[in-house]
C-alpha positions in Angstrom: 0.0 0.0 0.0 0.8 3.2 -0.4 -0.4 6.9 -1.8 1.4 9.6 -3.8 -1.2 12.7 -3.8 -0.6 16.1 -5.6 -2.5 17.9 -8.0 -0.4 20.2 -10.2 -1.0 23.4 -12.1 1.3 24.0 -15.3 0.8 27.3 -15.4 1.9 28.7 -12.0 5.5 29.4 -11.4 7.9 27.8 -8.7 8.5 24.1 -8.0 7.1 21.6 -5.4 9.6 19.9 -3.5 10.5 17.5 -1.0 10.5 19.6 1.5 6.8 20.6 0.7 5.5 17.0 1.0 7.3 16.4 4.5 6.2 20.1 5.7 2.5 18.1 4.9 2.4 14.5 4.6 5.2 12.5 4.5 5.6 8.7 5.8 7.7 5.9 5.4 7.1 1.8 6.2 6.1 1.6 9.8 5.1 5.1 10.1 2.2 4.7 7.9 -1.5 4.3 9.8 -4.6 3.9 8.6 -5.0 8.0 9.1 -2.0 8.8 7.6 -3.8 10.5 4.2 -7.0 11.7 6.8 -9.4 9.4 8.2 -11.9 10.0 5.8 -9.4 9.5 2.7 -9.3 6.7 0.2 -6.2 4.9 1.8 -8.5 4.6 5.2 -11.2 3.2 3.3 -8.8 0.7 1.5 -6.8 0.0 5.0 -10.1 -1.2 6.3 -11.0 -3.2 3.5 -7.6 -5.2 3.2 -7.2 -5.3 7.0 -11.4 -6.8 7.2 -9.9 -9.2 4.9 -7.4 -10.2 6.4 -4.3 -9.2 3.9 -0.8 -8.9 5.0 -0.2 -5.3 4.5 3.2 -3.9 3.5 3.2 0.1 3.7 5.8 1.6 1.8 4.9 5.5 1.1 2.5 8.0 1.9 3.4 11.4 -0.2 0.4 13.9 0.2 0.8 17.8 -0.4 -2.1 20.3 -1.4 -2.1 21.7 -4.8 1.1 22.8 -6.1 3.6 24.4 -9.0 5.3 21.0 -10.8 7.4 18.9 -9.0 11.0 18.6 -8.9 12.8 16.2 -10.3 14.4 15.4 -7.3 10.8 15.3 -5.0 9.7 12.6 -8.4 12.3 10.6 -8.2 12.7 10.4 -4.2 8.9 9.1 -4.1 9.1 6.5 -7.5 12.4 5.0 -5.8 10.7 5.2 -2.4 7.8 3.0 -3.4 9.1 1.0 -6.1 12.1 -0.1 -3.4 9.5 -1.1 -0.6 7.5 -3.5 -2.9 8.5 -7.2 -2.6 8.4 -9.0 -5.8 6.3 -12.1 -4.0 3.4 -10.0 -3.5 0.0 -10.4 -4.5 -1.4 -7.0 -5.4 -0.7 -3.3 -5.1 -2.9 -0.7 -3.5 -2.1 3.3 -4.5 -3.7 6.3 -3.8 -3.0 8.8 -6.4 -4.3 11.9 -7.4 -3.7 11.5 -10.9 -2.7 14.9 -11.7 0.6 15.5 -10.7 3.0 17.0 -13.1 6.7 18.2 -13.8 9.0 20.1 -16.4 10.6 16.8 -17.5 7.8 14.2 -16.8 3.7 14.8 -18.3 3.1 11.5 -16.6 4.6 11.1 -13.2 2.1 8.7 -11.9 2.1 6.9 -15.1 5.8 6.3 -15.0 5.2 5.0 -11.1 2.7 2.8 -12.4 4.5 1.3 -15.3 8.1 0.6 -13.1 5.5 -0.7 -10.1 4.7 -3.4 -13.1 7.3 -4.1 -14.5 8.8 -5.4 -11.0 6.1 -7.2 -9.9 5.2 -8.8 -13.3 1.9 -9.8 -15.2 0.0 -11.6 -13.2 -0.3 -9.2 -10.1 -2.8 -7.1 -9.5 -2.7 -3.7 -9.2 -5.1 -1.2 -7.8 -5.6 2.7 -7.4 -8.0 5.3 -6.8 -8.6 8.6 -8.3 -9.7 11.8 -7.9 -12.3 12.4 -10.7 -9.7 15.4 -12.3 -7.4 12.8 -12.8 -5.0 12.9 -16.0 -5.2 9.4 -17.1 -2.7 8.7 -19.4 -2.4 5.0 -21.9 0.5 4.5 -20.2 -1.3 4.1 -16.7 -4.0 1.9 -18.6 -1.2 -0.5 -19.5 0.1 -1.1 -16.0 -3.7 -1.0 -13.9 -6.1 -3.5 -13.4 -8.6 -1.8 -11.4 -9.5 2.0 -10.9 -11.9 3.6 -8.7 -12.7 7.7 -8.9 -14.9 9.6 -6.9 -18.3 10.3 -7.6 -18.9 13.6 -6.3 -18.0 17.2 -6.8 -17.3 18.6 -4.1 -15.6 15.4 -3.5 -17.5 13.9 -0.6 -17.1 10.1 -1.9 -13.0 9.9 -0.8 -13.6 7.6 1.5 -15.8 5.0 -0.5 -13.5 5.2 -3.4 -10.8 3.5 -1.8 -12.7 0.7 -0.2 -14.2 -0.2 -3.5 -10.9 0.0 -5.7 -9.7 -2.6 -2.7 -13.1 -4.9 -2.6 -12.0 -5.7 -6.0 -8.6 -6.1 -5.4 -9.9 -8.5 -2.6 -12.1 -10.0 -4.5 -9.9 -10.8 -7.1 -7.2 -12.1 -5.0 -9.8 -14.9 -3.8 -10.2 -15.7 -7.2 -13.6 -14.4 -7.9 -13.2 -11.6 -10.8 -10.9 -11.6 -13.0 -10.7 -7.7 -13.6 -9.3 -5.7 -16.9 -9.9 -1.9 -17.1 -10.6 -0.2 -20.3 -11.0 4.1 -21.4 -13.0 5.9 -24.0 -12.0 9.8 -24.5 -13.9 12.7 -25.8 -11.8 15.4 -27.3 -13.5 18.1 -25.2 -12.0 19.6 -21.6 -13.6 21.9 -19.3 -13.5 24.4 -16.9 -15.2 23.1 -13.1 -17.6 25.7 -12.7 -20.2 23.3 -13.2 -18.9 20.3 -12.2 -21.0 20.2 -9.1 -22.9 16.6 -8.7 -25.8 18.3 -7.0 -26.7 19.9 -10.5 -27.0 19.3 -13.6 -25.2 18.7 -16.3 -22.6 17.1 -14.2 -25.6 15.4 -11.6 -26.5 14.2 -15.2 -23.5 11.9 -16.1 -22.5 11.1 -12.0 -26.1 9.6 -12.1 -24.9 7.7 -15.2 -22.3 6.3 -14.3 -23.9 5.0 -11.2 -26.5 3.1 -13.3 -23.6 1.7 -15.7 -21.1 0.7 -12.6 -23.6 -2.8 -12.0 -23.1 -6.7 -13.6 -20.0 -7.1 -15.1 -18.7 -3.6 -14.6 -17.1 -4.0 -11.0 -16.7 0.1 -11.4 -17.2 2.8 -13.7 -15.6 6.2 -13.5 -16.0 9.3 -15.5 -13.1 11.6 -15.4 -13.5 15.5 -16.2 -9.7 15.5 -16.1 -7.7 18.6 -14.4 -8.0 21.3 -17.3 -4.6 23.5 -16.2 -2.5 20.9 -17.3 -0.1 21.1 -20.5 -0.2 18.1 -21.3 -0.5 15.9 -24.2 -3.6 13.2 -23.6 -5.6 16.3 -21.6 -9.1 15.1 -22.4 -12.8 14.2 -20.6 -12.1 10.1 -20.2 -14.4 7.3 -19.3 -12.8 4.7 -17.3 -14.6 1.5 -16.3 -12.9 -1.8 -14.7 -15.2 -4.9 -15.9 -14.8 -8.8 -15.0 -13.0 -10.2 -18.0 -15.3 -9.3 -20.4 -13.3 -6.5 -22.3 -15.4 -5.8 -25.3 -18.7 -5.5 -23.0 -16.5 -3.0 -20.7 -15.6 -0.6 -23.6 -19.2 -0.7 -25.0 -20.2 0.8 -22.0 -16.9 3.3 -21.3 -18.0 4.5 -25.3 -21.7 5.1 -24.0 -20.8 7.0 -20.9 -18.5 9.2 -22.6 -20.9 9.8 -25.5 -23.2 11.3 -23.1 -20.4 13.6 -21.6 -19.5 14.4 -25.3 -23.1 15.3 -26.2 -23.7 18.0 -22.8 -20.2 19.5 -23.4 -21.7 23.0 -24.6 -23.8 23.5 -21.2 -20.5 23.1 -19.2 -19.2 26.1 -21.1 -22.0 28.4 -19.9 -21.0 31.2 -17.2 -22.7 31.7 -14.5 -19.8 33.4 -12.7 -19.7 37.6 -12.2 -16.6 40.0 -13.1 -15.1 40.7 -9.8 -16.4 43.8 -8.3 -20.4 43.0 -9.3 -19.8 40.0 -7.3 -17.8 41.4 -4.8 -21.1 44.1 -4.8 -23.6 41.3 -4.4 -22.2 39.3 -2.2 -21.4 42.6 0.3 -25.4 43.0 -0.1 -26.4 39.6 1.3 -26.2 38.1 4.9 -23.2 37.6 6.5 -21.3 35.7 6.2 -21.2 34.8 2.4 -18.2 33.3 -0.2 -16.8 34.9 -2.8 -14.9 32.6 -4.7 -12.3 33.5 -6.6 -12.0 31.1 -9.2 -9.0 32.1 -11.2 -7.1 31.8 -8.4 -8.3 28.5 -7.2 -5.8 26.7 -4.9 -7.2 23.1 -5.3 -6.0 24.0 -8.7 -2.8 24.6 -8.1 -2.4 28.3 -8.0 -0.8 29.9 -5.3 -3.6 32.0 -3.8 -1.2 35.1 -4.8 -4.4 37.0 -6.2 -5.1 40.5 -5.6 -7.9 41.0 -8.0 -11.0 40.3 -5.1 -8.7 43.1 -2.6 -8.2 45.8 -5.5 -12.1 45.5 -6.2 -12.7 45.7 -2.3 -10.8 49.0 -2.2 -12.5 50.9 -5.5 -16.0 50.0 -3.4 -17.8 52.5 -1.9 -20.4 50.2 0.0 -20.7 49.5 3.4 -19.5 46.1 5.3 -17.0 43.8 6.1 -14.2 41.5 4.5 -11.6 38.9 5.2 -9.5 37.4 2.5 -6.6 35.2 2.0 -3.5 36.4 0.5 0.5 34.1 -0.4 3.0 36.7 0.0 6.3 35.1 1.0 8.2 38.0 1.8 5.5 40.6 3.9 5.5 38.2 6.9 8.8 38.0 7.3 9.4 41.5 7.0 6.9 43.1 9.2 6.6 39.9 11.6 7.8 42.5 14.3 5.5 45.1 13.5 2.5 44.2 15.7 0.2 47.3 16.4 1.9 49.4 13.9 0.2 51.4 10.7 2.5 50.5 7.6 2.2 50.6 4.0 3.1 47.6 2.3 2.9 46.3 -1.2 0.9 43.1 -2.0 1.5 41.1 -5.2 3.9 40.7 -7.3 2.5 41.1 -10.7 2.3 43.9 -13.4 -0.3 45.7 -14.7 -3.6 43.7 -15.6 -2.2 40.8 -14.5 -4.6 38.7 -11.7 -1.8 39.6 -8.9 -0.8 43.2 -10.1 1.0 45.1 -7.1 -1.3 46.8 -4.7 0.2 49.7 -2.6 -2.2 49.3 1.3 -2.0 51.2 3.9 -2.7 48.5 6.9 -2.4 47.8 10.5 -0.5 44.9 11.9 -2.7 43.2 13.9 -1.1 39.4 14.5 1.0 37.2 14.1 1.2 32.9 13.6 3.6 30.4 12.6 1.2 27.4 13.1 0.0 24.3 10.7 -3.6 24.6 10.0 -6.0 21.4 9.8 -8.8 21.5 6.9 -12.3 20.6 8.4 -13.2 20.3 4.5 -14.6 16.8 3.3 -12.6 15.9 1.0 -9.2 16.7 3.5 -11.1 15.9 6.8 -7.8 16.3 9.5 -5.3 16.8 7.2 -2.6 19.1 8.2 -1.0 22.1 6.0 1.4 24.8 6.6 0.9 28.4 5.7 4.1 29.3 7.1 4.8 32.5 8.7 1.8 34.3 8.6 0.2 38.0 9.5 -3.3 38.9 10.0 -3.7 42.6 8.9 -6.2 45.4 8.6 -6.8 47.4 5.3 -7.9 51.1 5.7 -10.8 52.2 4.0 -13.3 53.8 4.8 -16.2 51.9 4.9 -15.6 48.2 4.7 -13.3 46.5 7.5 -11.3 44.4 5.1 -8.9 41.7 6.9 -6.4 39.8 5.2 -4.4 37.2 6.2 -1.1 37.1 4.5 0.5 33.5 4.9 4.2 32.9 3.2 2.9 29.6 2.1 -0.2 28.6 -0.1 -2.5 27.0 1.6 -6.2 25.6 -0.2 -8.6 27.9 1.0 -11.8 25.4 0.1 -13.2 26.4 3.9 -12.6 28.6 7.0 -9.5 27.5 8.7 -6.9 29.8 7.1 -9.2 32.8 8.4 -9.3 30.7 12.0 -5.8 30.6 12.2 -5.8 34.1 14.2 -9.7 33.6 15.9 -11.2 35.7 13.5 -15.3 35.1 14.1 -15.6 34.5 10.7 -19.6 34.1 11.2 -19.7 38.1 11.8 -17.8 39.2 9.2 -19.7 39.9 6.0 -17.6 38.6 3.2 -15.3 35.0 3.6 -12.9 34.8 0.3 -13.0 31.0 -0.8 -10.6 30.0 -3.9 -11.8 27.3 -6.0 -14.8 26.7 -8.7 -17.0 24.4 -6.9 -14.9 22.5 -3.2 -15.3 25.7 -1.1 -18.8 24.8 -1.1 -19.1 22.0 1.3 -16.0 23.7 3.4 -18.1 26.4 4.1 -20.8 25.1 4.7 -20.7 24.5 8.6 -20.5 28.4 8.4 -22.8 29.5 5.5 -24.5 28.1 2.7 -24.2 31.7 0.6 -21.7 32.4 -2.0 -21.1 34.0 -5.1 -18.4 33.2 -8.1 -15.9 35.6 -9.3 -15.1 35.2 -13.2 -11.2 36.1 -12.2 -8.2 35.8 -14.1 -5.3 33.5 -13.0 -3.7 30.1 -13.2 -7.0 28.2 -12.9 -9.5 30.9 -14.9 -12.7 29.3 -16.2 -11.6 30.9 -19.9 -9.4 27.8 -20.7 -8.4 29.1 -24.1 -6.8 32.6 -22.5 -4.2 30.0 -20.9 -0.9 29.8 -22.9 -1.6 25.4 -23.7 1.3 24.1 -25.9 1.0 19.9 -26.0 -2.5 19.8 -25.9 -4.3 17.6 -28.5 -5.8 18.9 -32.0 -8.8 19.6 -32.1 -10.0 20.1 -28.9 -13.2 21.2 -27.7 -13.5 24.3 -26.9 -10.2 25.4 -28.5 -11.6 24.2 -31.6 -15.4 24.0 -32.1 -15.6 20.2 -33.8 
């Protein structure tokens, strides 16, 4: 067993390291529990599984960091070496938790290249098993090591949990001999941005409920993969991945039928129901407190590095009324005003030029706090797992009529619900406006504190206008590059 979890961003600059998956989740052999990922992740649902069934486990790696810039090659080959090195070659079968999504300069298809070594070691005849996020990138190259995939089923991802356990039921299950599982894809040439990749509504309630209703028989699980969209990459499309017992031909029948349905709603996925910044920034001001803005170009379950300053520029051209807190990466203002407590500055945040999503904004503020603490997500889909902002201060913009608060953390962090803003006791239920940064995840992670929100149409590494992104591998044609 083991997990290797990062979703990566392309288009965002700076590296993931090593250092970033042991300042988060990092465990070798015997230091890996059943909690290691979260307790409500898809290696404690496959843990329980294998252990109910009595299987020897073997850990070898757990290697689980938030969204981030590419990887090193160094942090790559440190976690291939570090699983492929733990797995006896007398096993029986492999369990992995994977993203699917992770990415570096030299390597489209880290996971893929895992995979492919993993079988090459073992041989043939083992099995192999992993689950997915449903923005996986799932390459040919990962179809030709697997046996048996499993991807969540919900957006906001809820279904973590239950993903695991089934990928290892089968795994079981064919270990005693009772399936004989093969997996299979079908593709559709269109990607899209998540705005509406929410499984409470439709389009996307449409195809989860599909492929529900096709997962039964001889297909031991069928997944439907919208696929990570800020990825250069060369095999970047909407996938259909279902894992059937022996009977190949039946499996991609049904893997061509489920993508056929995603191929014929791709149009309503492309529909916008997000605002430009400052009328949502407006409305949302105008409802109850507390309600989300999210700021989806600078979504950091995306990868981007929460470095936006397009949701605080809008904040300080308003003339309404009210309050504000937002969340801000700025790796050098901690550090240099960490000893400024109580003191009125002006300070520059940002580090882009003009137009760009994180142009340079000139503040005057007050230095209210403080914090060098790890933070632990009460979201869902990352239920007790721990993150580090780094050095952090909690600050206070003037202006005159909305309080705005920003907390301004040297690391990024995935704001997808409240904790950031908890890190310096903020009563986030009193203050007006809560900045959330992704597409649809925030949703459920704010939810224990409001069930309001609004979307911002922003710019950034993760903007819903896919084609204003600078893609270079992708395939020809694609929909919506190309209109086919």
């Amino acid at each position: 067993m083991g997990g290797f979890y990062l979703e990566s961003n392309s288009f965002v600059g700076g590296a993931t390291t090593l250092d970033d998956f042991k300042n988060q989740t990092f465990a070798v052999g015997g230091a890996i529990s059943r909690n290691s990922a979260g307790s409500a992740s898809e290696f404690a649902g496959a843990w329980d599984v294998l252990i109910q069934a009595e299987c020897e486990l073997i850990p070898t790696l757990i290697a689980y960091s938030s969204p981030r810039p590419p990887m090193t090659k160094d942090a790559l080959d440190t976690i291939t070496e570090t699983i492929l090195s733990s797995i006896p070659t007398d096993i029986d079968g492999v369990y992995l938790m994977l993203h699917g999504s992770a990415w570096a300069h030299h390597e489209d298809d880290p996971e893929g290249v895992l995979l492919r070594k993993i079988r090459e070691k073992i041989g043939p005849d083992k099995f192999i098993a992993i689950s997915l996020d449903l923005h996986a990138y799932f390459t040919e190259q990962m179809l030709g090591a697997v046996d048996i995939v499993s991807a969540y089923k919900t957006c906001p991802h809820l279904d973590l949990y239950e993903t695991g356990a089934r990928s290892a039921e089968i795994l079981v299950q064919a270990l005693r001999g009772e399936v004989k599982p093969k997996t299979v894809m079908a593709i559709a040439p269109m990607i899209t941005p998540p705005e509406h990749h929410d499984h409470n509504r439709a389009p996307f309630k449409t195809l989860m409920d599909a492929t529900r209703k096709t997962q039964n028989g001889k297909v031991l699980i069928a997944s439907l993969l919208a696929t990570q969209p800020w990825l250069n990459v060369p095999e970047l499309t909407w996938k259909a991945i279902i894992t059937v017992d022996e009977d190949v031909a039946h499996g991609q029948t049904e893997a061509q039928n489920l993508i056929d349905q995603a191929w014929a709603l791709r149009k309503e996925f492309l529909s916008v129901t997000a605002k430009p910044v400052a009328i949502a920034l407006e409305e949302a001001i105008s409802m109850d407190a507390p309600t989300v803005i999210a700021d989806m170009g600078d979504a950091t379950n995306g990868g981007s590095l929460g470095d936006s300053t397009e949701v605080l520029r809008a904040a300080i051209a308003s003339t309404s009324s009210g309050s504000l807190a937002i969340s801000i990466t700025d790796l050098d203002t901690p550090l240099k005003y960490q000893d400024s407590i109580g003191k009125k500055v002006k300070l520059t945040l940002g580090s882009g030029g003009p137009g760009s999503y994180n142009e340079k904004v000139l503040v005057d503020a007050k230095i209210i706090a403080t914090a060098n603490k790890k933070i632990s997500y009460t979201h869902p889909a990352a239920l007790d797992v721990v993150d580090d902002p780094g050095l952090s201060l909690l600050i206070e913009v003037e202006h005159p009529t909305i309080k705005i608060y920003i907390v301004v953390h040297s690391q990024p962090v995935r704001v997808i619900d409240p904790v950031i803003y908890e890190l310096f006791d903020l009563k986030v239920n009193e203050i007006g406006v809560l900045q959330g940064k992704s597409h649809v995840s925030f949703i459920p992670g704010f939810a224990r504190i409001t069930p309001r929100y609004v979307l911002a149409d922003t710019l950034g590494p993760t903007a819903a206008n896919l084609p204003s992104l600078p893609f270079t591998k992708r395939m020809k044609p694609l929909y919506p590059f190309e209109d086919i």
